[in-house]
N, C-alpha and C positions, 0 to 999 in steps of 0.2 A: 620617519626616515625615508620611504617611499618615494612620502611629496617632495623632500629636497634631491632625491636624484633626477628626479624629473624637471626642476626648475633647472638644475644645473645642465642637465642634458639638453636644455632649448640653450640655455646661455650659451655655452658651447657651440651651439647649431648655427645662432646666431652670428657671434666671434666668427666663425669660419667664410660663413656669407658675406660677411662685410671682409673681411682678409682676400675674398677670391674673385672677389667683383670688382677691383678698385683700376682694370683694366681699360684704356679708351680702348676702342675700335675706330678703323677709319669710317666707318659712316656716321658716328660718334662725332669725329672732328669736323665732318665734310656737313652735319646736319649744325654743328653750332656756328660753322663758318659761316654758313647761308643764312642765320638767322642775324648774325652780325652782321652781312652785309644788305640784308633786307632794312636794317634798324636803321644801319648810318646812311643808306643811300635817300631813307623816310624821314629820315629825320630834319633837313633842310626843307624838304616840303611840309612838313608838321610846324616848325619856327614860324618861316613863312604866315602860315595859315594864319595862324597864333595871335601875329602882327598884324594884318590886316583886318579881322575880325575884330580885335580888343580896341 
């Protein structure tokens, strides 16, 4: 009886942690922004490469 209050009190713990995190932050958006524009601006250079090697 113990062990099921204990399992239920992480699950619980759990549920709440995923419920109160589910917020962006701007540096959140400002850091996935930058990786998007890291990708697409590499990625014409990465095609490229691609092409002339193969």
């Amino acid at each position: 009886m113990n062990s099921h209050s204990k399992v239920a009190s992480h699950y619980d713990a759990g549920q709440q942690s995923f419920t109160t995190e589910q917020n962006f932050t701007t540096a959140d958006i400002l850091w996935a922004v930058g990786i998007w524009s890291v990708i697409l601006t590499l990625s014409p250079v990465i095609v490229f490469y691609m092409l002339m090697v193969a």
